[in-house]
Every structure is written in structure tokens, then in C-alpha cells.
C-alpha positions in Angstrom: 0.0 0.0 0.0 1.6 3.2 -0.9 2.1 6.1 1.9 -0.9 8.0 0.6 -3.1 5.3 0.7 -2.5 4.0 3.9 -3.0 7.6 5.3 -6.4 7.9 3.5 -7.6 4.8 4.3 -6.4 5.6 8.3 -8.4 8.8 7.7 -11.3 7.2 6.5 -11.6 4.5 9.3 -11.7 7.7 12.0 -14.0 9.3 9.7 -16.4 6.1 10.2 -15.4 5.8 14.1 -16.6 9.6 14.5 -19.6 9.2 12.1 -20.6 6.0 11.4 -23.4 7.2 8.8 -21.1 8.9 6.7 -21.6 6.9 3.1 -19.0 8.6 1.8 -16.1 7.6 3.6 -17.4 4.1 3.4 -17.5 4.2 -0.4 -13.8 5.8 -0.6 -12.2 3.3 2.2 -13.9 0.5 -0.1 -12.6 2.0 -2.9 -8.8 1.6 -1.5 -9.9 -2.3 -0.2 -10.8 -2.7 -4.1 -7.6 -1.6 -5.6 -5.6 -3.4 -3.2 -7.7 -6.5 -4.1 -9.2 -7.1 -0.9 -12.9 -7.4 -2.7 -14.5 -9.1 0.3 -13.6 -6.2 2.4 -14.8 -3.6 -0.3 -17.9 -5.3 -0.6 -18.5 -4.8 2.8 -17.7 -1.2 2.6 -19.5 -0.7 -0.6 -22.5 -2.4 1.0 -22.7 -0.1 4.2 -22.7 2.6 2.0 -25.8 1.7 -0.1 -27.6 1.1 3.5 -27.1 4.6 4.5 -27.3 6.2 1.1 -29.4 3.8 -1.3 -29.5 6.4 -4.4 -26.1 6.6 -4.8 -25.2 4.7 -8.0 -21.4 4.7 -8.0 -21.4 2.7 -4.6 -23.4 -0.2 -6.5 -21.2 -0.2 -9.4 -18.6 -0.3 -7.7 -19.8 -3.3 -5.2 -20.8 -5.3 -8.5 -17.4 -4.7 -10.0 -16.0 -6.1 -6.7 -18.5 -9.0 -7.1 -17.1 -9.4 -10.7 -13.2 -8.6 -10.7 -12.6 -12.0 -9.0 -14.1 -14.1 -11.8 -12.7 -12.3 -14.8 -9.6 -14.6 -14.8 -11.3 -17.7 -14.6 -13.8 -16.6 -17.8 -10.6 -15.6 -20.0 -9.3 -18.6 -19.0 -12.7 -20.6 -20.5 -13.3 -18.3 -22.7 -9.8 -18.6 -24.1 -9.3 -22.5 -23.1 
């Protein structure tokens, strides 16, 4: 994890320990679980976000990307043979 992430993602946790209801910071610690392919963790994120904030779109495409990422090796791998 590089230096800035690790200090976002530190920011964001406090952010959720100070106000747990804040979507937001849910979406953008998920968002650092995803590119460090921790997908189970972003979903998780992703998914408390949605509870508190169920209009905002970018937090579902971004859980059903996490949903997907996993897989899209095995299906080139089929796909592909």
C-alpha cells in the first residue's frame, strides 16, 4: 500500500469511528480495499454505503465490480481455453 493510501484509508476508518453514517467515507475506504484487491472487504464497505445512502449509483457499481473482478480470470481462462 503506498504512503498515501495508507494515510487515506487511516483517515477514513476515524472518519467512520466519528460518524458511522457517513456513506462517503465508506464508499472511498472501499474503494482503496478494491484496488488493493481485498474485494470481500470492499464489498463490505460498498454495501454499508448503499444502507445509508441507497441512491447513490457509484457505490453499487462499484460493489458489483468487486463481485465481478474476482471471476474475470477464470472466464478468459474458459473463454480462451
Amino acid at each position: 500500500m503506498s504512503t498515501r493510501a495508507a494515510v487515506c484509508f487511516i483517515d477514513y476508518t476515524q472518519v467512520i469511528a466519528l460518524q458511522p453514517n457517513n456513506a462517503r467515507a465508506y464508499y472511498n475506504r472501499g474503494l482503496i480495499h478494491q484496488k488493493l484487491g481485498k474485494d470481500p472487504l470492499a464489498q463490505k464497505d460498498f454495501s454499508r454505503d448503499i444502507e445509508i445512502d441507497p441512491g447513490y449509483l457509484r457505490a453499487r457499481a462499484s460493489k458489483s465490480y468487486s463481485c465481478i473482478a474476482p471471476l474475470i480470470p477464470i472466464l478468459l481462462e474458459l473463454a480462451l481455453g
